[in-house]
Rosetta silent file (secondary structure, phi, psi, omega in degrees, C-alpha in Angstrom):
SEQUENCE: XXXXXXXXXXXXXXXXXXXXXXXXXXXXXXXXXXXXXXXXXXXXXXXXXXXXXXXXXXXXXXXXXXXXXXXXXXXXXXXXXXXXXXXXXXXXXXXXXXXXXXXXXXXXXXXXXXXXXX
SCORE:     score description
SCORE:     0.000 S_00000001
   1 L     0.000  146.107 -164.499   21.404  -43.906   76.719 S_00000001
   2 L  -110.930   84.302  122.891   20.912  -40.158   77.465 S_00000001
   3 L    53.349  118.173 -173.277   21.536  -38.098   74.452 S_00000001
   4 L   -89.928  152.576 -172.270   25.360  -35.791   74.704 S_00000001
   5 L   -88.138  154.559  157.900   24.769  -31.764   74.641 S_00000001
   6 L   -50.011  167.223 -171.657   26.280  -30.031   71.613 S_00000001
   7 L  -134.951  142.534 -163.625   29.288  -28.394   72.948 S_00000001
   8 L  -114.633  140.167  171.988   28.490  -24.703   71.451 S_00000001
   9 L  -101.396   -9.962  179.818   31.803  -23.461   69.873 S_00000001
  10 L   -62.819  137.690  172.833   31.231  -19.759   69.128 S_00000001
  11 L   -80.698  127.323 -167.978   32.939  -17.235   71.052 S_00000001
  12 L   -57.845  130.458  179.884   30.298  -15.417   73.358 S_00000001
  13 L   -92.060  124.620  135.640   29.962  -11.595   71.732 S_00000001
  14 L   -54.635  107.488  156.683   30.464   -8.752   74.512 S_00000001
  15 L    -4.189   90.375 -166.537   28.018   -6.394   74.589 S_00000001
  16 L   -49.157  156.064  152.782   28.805   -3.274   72.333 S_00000001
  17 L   -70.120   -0.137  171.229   29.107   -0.034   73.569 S_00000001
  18 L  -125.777   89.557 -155.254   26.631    1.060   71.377 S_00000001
  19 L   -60.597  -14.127 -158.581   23.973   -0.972   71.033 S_00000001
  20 L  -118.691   27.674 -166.382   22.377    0.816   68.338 S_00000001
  21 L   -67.168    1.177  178.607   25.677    1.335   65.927 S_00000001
  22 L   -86.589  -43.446 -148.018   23.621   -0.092   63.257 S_00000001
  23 L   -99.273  152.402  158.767   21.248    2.449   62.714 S_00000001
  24 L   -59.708 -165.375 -167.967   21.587    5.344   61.030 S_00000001
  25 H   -97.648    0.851 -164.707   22.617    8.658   63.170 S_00000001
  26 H   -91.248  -32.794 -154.259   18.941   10.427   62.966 S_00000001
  27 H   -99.859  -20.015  170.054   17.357    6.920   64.260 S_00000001
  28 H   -63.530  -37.332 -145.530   20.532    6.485   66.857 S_00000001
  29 H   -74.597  -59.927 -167.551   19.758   10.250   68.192 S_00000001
  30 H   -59.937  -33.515  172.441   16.008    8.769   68.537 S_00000001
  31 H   -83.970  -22.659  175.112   16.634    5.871   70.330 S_00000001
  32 H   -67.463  -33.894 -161.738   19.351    6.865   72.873 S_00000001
  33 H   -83.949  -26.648  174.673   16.450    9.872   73.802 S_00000001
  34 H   -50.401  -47.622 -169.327   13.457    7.163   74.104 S_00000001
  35 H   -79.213  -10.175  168.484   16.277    5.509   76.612 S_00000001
  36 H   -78.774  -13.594 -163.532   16.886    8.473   78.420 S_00000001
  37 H   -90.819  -40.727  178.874   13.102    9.364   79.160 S_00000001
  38 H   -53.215  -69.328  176.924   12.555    5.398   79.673 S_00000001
  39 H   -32.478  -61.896 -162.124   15.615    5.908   82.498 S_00000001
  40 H   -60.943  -67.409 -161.565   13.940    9.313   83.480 S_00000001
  41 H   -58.893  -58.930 -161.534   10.056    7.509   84.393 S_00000001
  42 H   -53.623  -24.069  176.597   11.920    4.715   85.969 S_00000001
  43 H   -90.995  -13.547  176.633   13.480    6.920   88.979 S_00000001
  44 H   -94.391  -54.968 -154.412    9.578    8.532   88.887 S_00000001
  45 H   -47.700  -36.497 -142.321    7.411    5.497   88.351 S_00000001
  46 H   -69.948  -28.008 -174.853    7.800    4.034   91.736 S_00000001
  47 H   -67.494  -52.598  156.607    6.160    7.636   93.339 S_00000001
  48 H   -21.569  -56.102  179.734    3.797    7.874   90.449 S_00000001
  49 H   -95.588    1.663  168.756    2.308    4.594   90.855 S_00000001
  50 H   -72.570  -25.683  161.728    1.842    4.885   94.928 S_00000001
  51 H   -51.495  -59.841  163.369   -0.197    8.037   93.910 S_00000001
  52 H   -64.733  -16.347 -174.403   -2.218    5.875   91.660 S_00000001
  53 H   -84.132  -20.131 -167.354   -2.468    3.259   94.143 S_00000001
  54 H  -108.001  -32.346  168.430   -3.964    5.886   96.774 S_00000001
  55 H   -67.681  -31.745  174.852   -6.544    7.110   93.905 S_00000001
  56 H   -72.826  -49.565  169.615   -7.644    3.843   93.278 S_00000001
  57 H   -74.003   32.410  143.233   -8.127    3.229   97.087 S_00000001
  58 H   -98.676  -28.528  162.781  -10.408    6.126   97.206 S_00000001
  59 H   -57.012  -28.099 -159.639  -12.155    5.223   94.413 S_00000001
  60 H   -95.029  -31.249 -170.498  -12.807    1.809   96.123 S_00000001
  61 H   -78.652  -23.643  168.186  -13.834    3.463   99.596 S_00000001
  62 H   -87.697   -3.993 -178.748  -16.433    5.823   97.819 S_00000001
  63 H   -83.833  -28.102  174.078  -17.885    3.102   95.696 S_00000001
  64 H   -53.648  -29.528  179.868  -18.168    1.085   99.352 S_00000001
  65 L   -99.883   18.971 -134.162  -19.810    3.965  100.724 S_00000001
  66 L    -0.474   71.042 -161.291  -21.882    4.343   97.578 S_00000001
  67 L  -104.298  -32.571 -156.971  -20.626    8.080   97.520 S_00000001
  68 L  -145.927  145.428  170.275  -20.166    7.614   93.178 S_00000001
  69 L   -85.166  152.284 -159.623  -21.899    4.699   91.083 S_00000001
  70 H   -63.125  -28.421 -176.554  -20.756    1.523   90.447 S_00000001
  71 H   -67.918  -33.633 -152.938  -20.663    1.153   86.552 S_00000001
  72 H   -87.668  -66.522 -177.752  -18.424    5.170   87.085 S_00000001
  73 H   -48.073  -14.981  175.145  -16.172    3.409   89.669 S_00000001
  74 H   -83.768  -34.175  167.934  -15.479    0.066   87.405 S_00000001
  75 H   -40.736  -81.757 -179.449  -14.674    2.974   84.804 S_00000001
  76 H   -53.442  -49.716  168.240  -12.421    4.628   86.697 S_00000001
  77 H   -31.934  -63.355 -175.736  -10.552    1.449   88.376 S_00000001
  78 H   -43.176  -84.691  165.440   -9.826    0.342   84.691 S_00000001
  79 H    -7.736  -36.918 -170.215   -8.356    3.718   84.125 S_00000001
  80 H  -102.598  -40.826  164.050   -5.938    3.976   86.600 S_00000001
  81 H   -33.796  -34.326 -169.693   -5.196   -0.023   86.076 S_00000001
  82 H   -84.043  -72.385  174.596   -4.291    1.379   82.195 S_00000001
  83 H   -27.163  -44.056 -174.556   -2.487    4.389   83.439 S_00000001
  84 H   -83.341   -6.534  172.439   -0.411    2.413   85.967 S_00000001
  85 H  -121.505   17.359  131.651    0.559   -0.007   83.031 S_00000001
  86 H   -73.885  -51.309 -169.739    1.374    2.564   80.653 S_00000001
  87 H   -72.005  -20.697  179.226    3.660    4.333   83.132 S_00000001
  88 H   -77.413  -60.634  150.545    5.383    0.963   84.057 S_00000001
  89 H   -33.407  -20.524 -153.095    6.007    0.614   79.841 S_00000001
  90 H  -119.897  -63.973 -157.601    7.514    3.981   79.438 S_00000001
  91 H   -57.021  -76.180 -157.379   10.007    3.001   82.783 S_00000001
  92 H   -53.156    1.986 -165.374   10.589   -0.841   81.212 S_00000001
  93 H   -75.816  -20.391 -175.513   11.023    0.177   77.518 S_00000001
  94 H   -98.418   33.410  152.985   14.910    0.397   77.841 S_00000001
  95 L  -101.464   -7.616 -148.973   14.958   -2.718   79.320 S_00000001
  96 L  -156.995  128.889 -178.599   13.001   -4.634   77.106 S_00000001
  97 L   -79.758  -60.799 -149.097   11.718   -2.497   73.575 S_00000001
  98 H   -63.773  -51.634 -173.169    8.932   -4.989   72.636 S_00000001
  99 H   -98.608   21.938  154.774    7.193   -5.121   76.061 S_00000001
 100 H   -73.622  -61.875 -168.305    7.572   -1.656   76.982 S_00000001
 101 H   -64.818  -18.180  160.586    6.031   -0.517   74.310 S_00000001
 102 H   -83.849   -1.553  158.227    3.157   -3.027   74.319 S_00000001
 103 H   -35.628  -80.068  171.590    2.875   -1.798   78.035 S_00000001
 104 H   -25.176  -57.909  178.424    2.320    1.610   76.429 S_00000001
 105 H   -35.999  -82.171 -172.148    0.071    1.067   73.892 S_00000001
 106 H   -31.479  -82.534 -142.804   -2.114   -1.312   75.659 S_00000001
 107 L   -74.993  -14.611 -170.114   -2.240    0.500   78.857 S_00000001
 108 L   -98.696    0.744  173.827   -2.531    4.039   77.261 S_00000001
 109 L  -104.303  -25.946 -179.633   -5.529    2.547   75.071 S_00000001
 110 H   -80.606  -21.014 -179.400   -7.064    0.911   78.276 S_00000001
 111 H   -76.728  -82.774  175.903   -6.524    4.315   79.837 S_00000001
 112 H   -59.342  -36.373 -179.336   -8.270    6.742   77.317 S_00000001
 113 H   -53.158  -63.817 -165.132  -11.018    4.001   76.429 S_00000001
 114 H   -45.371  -30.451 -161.214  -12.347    3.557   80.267 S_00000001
 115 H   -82.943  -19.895 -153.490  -11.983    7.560   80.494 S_00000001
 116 H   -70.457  -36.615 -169.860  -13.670    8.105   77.108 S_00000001
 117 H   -86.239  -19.790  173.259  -16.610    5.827   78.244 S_00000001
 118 L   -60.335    0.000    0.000  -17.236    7.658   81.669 S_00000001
């Protein structure tokens, strides 16, 4: 015999208008302005990363033409790979806090390492 679902009795919460009515007002202030800037890079990212997308394929046509050397283009690739997943973190944090921000992190430590080591 195949096992009856729980029937869930709680009444389904609506969304507040304020998601953050918990917080005090200094840490509300801070988080509504992370979501406007989050908001802001998301109407930017999409130009932002075809720009990176056109640096990286230049990068790839001079290391093909050996125009730059290969260990400085695997440098640089990483680099823009970090950049382009930091700027994608910054757009996603006000959909998602946790993996915007390890977006950020990540990609803005993957960013500055690759450039650090060139």
């Amino acid at each position: 015999m195949s096992k009856q679902k729980k029937r869930n009795n709680k009444a389904k919460k609506e969304p507040s208008a304020n998601p953050y009515a918990h917080m005090s007002p200094r840490r509300q202030k801070l988080h509504q302005q992370a979501d406007e800037i989050s908001l802001k890079f998301s109407k930017l990212s999409p130009k932002i990363n075809r720009v990176l997308l056109a640096i990286f394929a230049v990068i790839v046509v001079l290391l093909l033409v050996k125009v730059i050397p290969a260990q400085t283009a695997r440098y640089l690739i990483i680099a823009i790979m970090g950049a382009a997943l930091a700027i994608n973190g910054i757009s996603g944090y006000h959909q998602s806090k946790w993996a915007g921000f390890f977006l950020m992190v990540f990609g803005t430590l993957l960013c500055l390492g690759n450039l650090m080591m060139l």
